[in-house]
N, C-alpha and C positions, 0 to 999 in steps of 0.2 A: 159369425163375424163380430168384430171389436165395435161397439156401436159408439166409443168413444170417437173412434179414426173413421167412421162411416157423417157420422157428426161436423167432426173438424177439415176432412176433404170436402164435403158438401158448403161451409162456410170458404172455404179457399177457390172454391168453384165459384162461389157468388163473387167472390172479391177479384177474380179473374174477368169473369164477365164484366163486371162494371169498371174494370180499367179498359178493357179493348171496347166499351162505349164510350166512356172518356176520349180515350184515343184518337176513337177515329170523326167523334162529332169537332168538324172546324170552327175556330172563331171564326165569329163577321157574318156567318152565313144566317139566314133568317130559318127559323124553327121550318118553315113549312117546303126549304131547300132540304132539307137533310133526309136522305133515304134511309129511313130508319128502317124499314125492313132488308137490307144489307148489312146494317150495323147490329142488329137483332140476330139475324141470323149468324153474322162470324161471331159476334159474343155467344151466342149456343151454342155452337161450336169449339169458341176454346171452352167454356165449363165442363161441356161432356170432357172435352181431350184432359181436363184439368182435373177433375173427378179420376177420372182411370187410370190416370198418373199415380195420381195420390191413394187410392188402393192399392195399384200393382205396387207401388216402390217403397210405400210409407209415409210418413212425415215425423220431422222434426220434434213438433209440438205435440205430439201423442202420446208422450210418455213413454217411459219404461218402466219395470219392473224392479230393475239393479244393474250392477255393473258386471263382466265376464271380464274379469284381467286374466292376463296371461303373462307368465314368466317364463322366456324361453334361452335365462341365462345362463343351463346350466344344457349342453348341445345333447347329449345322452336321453335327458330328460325332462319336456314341457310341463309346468304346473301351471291347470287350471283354477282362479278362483272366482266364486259365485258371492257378489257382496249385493244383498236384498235389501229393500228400501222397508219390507215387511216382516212379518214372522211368519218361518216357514208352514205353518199350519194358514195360515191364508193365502200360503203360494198353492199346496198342494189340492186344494179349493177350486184351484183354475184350470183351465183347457190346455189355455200356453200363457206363456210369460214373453212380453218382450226385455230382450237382453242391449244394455250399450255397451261395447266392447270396448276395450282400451289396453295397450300395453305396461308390462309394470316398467314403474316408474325408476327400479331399483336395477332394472337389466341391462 
């Protein structure tokens, strides 16, 4: 596993958690009204939910690798291109690359 995105979901889990306590703690009420093991508990609950999200689907802020354009102006024929943020001798180094895709610009 990417210990970058295991890292950066684990801080998005905290920062999940600590909204849905915000959230749900009301003003006006005195510290010793608030059922904070309710509010404890659905906050661990969305960080796990928020966690597994962020594995299964990715993040944003993880970075990539390079870009995968694609030009698919000519109908016959799609051309793939691989533009890397690195030199391919430290791509081929890796397990996997993450890729952001984008259409060309020129199609």
């Amino acid at each position: 596993m990417n210990k970058e995105l295991i890292i950066l979901s684990l801080k998005r889990a905290a920062w999940t958690m600590l909204q849905v306590v915000l959230s749900m703690i009301t003003l006006g009420v005195a510290i010793y009204d608030i059922d904070w093991i309710n509010i404890l508990s659905v906050a661990a609950t969305a960080g796990v939910y928020s966690f597994i999200k962020s594995m299964v689907i990715g993040l944003p802020e993880a970075g990539n690798d390079g870009t995968l354009v694609i030009d698919d102006s000519d109908e016959e024929k799609v051309k793939w291109f691989f533009n890397l943020k690195s030199e391919p001798e430290d791509v081929y180094k890796k397990d996997y690359i993450r890729l952001k895709v984008r259409k060309d610009e020129n199609s």
